[in-house]
N, C-alpha and C positions, 0 to 999 in steps of 0.2 A: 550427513555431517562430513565434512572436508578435514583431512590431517592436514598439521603445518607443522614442523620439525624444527623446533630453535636450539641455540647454543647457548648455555650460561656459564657463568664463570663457577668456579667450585663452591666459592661462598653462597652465591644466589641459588643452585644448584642446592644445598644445604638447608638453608634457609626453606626453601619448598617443600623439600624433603620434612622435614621438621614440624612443619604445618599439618600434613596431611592427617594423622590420627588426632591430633588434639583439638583439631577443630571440624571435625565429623567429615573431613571430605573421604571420599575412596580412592582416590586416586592423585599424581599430582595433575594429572589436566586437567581435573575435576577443581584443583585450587585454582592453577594457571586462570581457567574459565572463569574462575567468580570474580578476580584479582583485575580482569579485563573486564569485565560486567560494573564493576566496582569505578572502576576508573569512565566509563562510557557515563556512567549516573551523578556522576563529580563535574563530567568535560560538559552534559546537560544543564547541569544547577550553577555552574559560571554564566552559561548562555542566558541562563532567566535572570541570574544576578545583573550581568550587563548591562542588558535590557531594560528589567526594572530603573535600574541606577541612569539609565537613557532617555528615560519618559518623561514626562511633563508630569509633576503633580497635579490630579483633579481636586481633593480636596486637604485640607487641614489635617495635617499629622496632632492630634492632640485626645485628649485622655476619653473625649467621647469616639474615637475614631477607634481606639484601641478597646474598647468595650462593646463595640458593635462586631467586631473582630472576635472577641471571644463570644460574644454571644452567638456567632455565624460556627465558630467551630464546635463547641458545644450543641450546635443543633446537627452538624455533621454536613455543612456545607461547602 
């Protein structure tokens, strides 16, 4: 694993601080880390948002459409 050494302001600084026990991390690069992990799975789900929203619809968005959906998640598809 590689260190990287940053500088935050007192408040942000604070704020991490803050985090670290009440929400089970040990450390604060252990929050830093999830806070960057967190945002990497945000900057991913824009990219499919896009995407999707880029496509060409194949079929009819309508209420059989949405029931075949659930029926697909529900089977764990």
């Amino acid at each position: 694993m590689s260190t990287m050494n940053i500088s935050l302001p007192d408040a942000l600084k604070s704020f991490v601080d803050d985090q670290v026990s009440p929400r089970g991390y040990s450390t604060c690069s252990e929050c830093v880390r999830e806070l960057i992990r967190k945002d990497q799975d945000r900057q991913h789900l824009r990219g499919l948002l896009l995407a999707g929203a880029e496509s060409v619809p194949t079929a009819p968005v309508d209420g059989d459409y949405f029931e075949s959906l659930r029926a697909r998640a529900n089977r764990g598809i």
